[in-house]
C-alpha positions as CSV (number, residue, x, y, z in Angstrom):
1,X,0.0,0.0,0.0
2,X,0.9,3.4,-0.5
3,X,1.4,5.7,2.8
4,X,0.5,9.5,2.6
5,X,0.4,12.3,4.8
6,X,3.7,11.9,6.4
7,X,6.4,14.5,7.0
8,X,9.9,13.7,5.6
9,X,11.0,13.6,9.6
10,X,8.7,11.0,10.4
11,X,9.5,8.8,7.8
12,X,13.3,9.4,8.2
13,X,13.2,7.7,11.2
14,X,12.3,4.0,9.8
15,X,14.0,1.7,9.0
16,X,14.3,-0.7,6.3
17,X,15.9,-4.2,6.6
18,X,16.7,-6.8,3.9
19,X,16.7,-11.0,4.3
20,X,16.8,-13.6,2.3
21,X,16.2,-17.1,3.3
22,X,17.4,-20.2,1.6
23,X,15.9,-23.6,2.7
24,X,14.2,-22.2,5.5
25,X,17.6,-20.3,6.7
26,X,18.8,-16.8,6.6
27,X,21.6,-16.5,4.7
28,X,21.8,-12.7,4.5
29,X,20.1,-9.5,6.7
30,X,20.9,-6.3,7.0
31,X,19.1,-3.1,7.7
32,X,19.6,0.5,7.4
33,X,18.0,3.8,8.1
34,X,16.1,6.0,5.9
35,X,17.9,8.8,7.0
36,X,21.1,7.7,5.3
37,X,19.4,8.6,2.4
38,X,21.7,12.0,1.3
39,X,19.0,14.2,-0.6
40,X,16.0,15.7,0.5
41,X,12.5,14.1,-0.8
42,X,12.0,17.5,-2.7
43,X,15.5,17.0,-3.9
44,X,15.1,13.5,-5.3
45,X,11.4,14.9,-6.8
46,X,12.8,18.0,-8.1
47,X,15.7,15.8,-10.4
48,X,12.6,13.5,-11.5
49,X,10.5,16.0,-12.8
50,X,13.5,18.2,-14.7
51,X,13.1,16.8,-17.8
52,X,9.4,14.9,-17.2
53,X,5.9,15.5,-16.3
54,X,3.7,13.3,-14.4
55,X,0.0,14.3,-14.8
56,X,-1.2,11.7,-12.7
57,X,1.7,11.6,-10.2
58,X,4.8,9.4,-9.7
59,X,6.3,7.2,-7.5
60,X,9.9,7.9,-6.3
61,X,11.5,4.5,-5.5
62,X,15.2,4.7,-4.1
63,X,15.9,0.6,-3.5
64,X,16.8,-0.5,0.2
65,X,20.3,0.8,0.6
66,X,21.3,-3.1,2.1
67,X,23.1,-5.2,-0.5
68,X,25.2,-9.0,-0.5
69,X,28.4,-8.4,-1.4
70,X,30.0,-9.4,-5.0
71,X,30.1,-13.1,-4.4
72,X,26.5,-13.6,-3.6
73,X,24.3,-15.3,-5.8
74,X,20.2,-16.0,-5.8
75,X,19.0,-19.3,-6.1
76,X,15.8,-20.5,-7.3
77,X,13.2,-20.6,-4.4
78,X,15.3,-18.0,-2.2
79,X,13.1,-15.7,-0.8
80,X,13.8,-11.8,-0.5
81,X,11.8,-10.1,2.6
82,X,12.3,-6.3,2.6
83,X,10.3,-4.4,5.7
84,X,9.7,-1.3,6.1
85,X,9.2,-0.4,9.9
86,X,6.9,2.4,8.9
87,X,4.9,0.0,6.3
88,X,5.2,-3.3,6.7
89,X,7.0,-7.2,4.9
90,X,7.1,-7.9,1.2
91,X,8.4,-11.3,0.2
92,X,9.6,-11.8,-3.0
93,X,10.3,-15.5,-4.6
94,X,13.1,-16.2,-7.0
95,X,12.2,-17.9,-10.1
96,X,14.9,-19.5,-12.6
97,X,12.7,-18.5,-16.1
């Protein structure tokens, strides 16, 4: 779902945390704030909408800010959770297509 109404402040203070489970075992987590994130909102909206328009609005998405490092690798049937303390859990599945 989509959260509105917040102020940048109260929104910099969640957090967002990354797992991914393999065979029922975490094999990577990490978490980080959204307050490491270096621009403003209006800052990151402002460089959107230089060279676009968005008549009926847009959404910004920056990506967690928690990565595996170079060796790591997926599998099929890993599964990515990303929360958001403010919003909630997505799971994600990996797939070999």
């Amino acid at each position: 779902w989509v959260v509105l109404g917040l102020s940048e402040a109260e929104v910099r203070k969640w957090t967002i945390g990354v797992e991914i489970v393999r065979d029922g075992e975490t094999i990577f987590s990490g978490e980080t704030s959204i307050n490491n994130i270096k621009r403003t909102f209006d800052e990151l909206v402002d460089y959107l909408c230089r060279s676009q328009t968005f008549p009926q609005g847009a959404m910004l998405l920056t990506g967690t800010g928690v990565v595996p490092g170079d060796e790591f690798s997926l599998a099929p049937k890993d599964v990515i959770r990303i929360t958001i303390s403010g919003i909630g859990t997505l799971d994600n599945f990996v797939e070999s297509v």
